[in-house]
VEXFILUM-372510 format. One record per atom (N, C-alpha, C): residue in three letters; x, y, z. Coordinates in steps of 0.02 Angstrom, whole numbers, plus 50000, padded with zeros to 5 digits. Each point is the difference from the previous one (the first is absolute). Last residue first. Example, Ala and Ser with C-alpha at 12.3 -4.5 7.8 and 13.67 -1.06 7.14 Angstrom:
# VEXFILUM-372510
Ser506424988850354/Ser500425005950003/Ser499615005550037/Ala500154971449996/Ala499555005950000/Ala500455006050000/
END
This chain:
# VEXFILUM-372510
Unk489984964449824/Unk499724996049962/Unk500214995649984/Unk500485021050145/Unk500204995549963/Unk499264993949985/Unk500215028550014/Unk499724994550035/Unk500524995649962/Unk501065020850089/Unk499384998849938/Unk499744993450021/Unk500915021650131/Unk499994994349998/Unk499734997549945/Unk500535026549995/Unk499514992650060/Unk500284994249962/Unk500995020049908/Unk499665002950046/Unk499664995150047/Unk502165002649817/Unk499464996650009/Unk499685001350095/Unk501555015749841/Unk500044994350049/Unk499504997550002/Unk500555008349772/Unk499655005650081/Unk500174992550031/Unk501615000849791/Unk499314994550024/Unk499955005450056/Unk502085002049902/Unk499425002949980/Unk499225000250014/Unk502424989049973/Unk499675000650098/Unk499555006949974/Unk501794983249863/Unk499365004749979/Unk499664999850069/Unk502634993649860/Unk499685001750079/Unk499235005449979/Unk502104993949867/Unk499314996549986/Unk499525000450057/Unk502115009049981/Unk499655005349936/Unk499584993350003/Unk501534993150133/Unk499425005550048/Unk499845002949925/Unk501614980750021/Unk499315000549950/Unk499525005850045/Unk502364998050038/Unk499844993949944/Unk499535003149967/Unk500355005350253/Unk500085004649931/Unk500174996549932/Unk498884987750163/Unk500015008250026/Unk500305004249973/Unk500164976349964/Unk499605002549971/Unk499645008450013/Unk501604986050140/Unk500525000549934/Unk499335005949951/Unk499154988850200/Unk500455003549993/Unk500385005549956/Unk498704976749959/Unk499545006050010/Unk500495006350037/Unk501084980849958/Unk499715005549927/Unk499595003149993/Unk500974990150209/Unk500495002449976/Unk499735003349918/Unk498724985150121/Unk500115007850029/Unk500315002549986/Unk500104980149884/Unk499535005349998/Unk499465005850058/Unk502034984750016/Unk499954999549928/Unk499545005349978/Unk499944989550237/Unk500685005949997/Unk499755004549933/Unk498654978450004/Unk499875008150054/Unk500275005049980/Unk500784979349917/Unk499385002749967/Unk499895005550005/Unk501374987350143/Unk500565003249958/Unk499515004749929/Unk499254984350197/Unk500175009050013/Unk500315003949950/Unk497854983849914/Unk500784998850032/Unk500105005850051/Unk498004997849864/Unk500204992850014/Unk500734999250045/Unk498085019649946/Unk500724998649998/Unk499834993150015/Unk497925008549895/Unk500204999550063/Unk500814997849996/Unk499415012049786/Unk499824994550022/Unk499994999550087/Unk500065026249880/Unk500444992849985/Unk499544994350046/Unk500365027949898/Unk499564994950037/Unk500074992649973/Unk500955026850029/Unk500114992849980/Unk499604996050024/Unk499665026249914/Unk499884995150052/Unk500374993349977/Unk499955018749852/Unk500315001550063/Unk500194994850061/Unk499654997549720/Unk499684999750058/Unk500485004050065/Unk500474991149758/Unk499915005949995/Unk499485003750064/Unk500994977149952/Unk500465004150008/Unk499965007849988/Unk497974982750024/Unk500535001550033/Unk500485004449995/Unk497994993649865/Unk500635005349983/Unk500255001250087/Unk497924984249963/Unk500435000649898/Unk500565004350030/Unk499135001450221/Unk500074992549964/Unk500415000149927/Unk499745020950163/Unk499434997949937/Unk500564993549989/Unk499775019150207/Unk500354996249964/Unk499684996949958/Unk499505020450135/Unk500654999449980/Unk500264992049989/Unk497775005850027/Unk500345006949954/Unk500684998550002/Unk499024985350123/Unk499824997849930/Unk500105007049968/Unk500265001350239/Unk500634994749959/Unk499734998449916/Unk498265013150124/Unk500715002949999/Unk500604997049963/Unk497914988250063/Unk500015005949920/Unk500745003749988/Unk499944974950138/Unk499665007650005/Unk500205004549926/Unk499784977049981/Unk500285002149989/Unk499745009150024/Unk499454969350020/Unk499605008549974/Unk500485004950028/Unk501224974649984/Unk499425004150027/Unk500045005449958/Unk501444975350023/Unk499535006449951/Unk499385002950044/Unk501834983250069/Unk500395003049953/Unk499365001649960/Unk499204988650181/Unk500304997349959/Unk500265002449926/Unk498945007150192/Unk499505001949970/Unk500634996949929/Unk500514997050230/Unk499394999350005/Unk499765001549928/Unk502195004250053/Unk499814994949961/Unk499434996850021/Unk500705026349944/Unk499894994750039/Unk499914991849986/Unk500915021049829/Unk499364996350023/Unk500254994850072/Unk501545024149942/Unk499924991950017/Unk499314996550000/Unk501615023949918/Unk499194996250022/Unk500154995849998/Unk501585023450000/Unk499844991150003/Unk499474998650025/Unk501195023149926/Unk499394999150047/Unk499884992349963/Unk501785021950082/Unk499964995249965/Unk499464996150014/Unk500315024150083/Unk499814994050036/Unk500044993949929/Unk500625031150036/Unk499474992349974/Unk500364993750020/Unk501005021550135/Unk499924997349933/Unk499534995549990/Unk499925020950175/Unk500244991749987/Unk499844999049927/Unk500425022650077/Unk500134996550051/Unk499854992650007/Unk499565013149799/Unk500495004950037/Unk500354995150072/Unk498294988249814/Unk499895005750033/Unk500765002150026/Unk498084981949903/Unk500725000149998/Unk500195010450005/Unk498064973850017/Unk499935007650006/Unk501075001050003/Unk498704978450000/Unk500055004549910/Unk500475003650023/Unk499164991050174/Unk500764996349978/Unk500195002949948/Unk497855005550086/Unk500505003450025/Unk500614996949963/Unk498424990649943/Unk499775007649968/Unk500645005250025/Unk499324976050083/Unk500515001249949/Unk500025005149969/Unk498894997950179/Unk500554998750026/Unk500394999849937/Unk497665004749977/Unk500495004850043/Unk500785000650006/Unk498764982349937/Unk499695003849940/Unk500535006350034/Unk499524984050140/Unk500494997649948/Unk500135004749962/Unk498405004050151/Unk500495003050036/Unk500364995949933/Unk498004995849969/Unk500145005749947/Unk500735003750061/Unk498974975649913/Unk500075005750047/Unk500245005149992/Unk499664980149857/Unk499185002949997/Unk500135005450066/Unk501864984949893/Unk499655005149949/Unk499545001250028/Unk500574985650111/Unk500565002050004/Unk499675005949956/Unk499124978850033/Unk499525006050012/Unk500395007750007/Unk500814975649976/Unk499455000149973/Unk499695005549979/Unk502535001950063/Unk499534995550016/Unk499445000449945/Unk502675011950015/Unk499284995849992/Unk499624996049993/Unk502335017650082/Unk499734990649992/Unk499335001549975/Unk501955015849963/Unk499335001050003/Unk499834994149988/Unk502265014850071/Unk499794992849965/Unk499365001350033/Unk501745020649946/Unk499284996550041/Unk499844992149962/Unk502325016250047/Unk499684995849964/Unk499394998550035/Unk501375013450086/Unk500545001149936/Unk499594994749965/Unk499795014250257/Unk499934994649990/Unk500314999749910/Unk499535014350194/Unk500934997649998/Unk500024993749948/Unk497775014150040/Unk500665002949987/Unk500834996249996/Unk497244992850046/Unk500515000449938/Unk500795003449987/Unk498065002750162/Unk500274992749998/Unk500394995749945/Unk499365023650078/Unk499884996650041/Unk500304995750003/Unk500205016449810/Unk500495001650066/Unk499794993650074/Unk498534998449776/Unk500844998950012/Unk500504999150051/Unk497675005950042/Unk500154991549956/Unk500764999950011/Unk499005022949982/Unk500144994050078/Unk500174994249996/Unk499895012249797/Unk500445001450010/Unk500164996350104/Unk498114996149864/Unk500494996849956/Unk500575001250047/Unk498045012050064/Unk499954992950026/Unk500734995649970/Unk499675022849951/Unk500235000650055/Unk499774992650041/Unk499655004549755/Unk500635000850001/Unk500174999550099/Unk497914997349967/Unk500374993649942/Unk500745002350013/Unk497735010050140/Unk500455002749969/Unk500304994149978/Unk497964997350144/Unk499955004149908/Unk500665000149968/Unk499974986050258/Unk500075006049971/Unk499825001249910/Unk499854984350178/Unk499375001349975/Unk499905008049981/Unk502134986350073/Unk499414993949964/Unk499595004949973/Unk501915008050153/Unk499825001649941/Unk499514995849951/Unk500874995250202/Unk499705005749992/Unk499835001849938/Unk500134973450103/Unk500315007149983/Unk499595005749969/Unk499114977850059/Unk500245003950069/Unk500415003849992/Unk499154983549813/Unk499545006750048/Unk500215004250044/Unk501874989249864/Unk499584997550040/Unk499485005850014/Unk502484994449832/Unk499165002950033/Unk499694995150042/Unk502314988850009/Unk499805005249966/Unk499245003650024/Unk502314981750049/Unk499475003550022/Unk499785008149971/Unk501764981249933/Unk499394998150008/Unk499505004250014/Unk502854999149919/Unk499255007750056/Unk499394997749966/Unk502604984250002/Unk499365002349983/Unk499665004650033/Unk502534992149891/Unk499565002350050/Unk499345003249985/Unk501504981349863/Unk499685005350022/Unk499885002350051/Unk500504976749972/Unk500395001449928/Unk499875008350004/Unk498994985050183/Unk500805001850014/Unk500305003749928/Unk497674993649982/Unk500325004950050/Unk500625001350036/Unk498454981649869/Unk500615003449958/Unk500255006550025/Unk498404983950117/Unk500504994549951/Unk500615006849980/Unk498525008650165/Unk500124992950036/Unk500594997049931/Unk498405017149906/Unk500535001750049/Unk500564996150016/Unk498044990749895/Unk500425003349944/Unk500675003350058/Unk498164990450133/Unk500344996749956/Unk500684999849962/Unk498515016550095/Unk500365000050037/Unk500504992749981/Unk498175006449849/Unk500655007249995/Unk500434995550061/Unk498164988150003/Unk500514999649921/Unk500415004150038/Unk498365001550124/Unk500444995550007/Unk500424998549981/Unk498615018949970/Unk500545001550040/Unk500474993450003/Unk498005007049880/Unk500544997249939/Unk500604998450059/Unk498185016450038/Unk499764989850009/Unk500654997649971/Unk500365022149992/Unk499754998850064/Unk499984990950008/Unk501065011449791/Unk499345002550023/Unk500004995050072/Unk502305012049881/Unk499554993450002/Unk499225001350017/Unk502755009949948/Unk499145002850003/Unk499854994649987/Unk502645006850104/Unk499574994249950/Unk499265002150024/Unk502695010149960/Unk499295003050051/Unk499714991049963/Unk502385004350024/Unk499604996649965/Unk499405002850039/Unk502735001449971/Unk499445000850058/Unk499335002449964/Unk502554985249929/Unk499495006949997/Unk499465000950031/Unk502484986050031/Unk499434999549995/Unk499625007949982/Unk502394994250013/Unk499595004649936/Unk499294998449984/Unk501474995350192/Unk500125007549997/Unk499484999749946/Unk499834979650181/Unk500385001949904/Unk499535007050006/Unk499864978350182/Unk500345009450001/Unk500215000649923/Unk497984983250109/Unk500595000749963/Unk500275005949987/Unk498194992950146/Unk500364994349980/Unk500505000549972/Unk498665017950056/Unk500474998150054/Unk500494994449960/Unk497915003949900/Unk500425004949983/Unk500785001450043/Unk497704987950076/Unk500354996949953/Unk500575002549958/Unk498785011250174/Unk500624991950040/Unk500244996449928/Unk498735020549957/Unk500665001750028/Unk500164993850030/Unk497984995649905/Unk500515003149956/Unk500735001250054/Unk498134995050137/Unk500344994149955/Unk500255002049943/Unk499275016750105/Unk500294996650059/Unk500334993649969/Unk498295012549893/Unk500665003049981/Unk500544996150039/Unk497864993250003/Unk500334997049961/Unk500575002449993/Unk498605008650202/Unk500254993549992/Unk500554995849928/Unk498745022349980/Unk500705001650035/Unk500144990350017/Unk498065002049910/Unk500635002549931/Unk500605001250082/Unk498034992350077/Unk500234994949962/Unk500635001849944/Unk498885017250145/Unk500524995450047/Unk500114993649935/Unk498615016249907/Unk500655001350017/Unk500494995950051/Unk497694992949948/Unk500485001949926/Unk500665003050041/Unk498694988250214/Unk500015004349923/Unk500325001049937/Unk499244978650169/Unk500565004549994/Unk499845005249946/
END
């Protein structure tokens, strides 16, 4: 199955899991993952996807704009593509999560804040393949520092243990869209290839 039929398949299981429960003040949740990581993510879905609505399906080679030079006109496709209705990026990671560079993309855009979509509250979740700690794309490490949380953009928190966990902090990655946007650093050039993992 290709990258893209496997992202439209998971979206399929987001929206059955998002069905489960009608609440107005769910928030609609882009989520950036890396590819291999798909089981987890569909996992993570499957358990805490009725608490959100989810937009699973992101870059892929097979959009236009991939192998475009331009940042502001890749950021701004991003957005309007698969980001627009969306109010929070949760960013699962894996092993290798830090080494793609559509992640790198995907949160560059969430930064991005503009006339026609607002920035993207931006939650990290270690996977629990990599048992609450992983390598930290560059991006999210400009916007968050351990010693000084409360002076971070990014929330980055433990694997949820609950729904009531979840809610808790989508709700402060949210909230953190204007809280803490004088900490917001999307400065970083997009990252251009893949990096290796190791």
């Amino acid at each position: 199955m290709s990258t893209t039929a496997e992202m439209l398949r998971l979206q399929r299981v987001a929206d059955r899991a998002a069905s489960r429960k009608n609440d107005p003040k769910r928030h609609k949740c882009f989520i950036s993952y890396h590819v291999d990581d798909m089981p987890e993510v569909e996992q993570f879905i499957e358990v805490f996807g009725s608490e959100f609505i989810a937009r699973s399906v992101g870059v892929t080679v097979d959009d236009d704009f991939v192998n475009s030079a331009d940042e502001d006109y890749i950021k701004r496709r991003i957005r309007e593509k698969y980001l627009t209705d969306s109010t929070v990026t949760i960013v699962l990671l894996g092993r290798c999560t830090w080494t793609r560079k559509f992640v790198d993309w995907e949160i560059s855009s969430s930064l991005r804040n503009d006339t026609n979509n607002k920035r993207n509250g931006l939650l990290v979740y270690p996977l629990p393949s990599v048992q609450n700690w992983a390598h930290l794309p560059m991006r999210i490490a400009d916007n968050w520092s351990a010693e000084n949380p409360e002076n971070s953009y990014a929330h980055c928190c433990m694997y949820p243990l609950s729904l009531l966990a979840l809610r808790s902090d989508i709700e402060t990655a949210f909230n953190n869209r204007v809280a803490k946007a004088c900490f917001v650093n999307n400065s970083r050039a997009l990252q251009e290839e893949n990096l290796s993992c190791s």
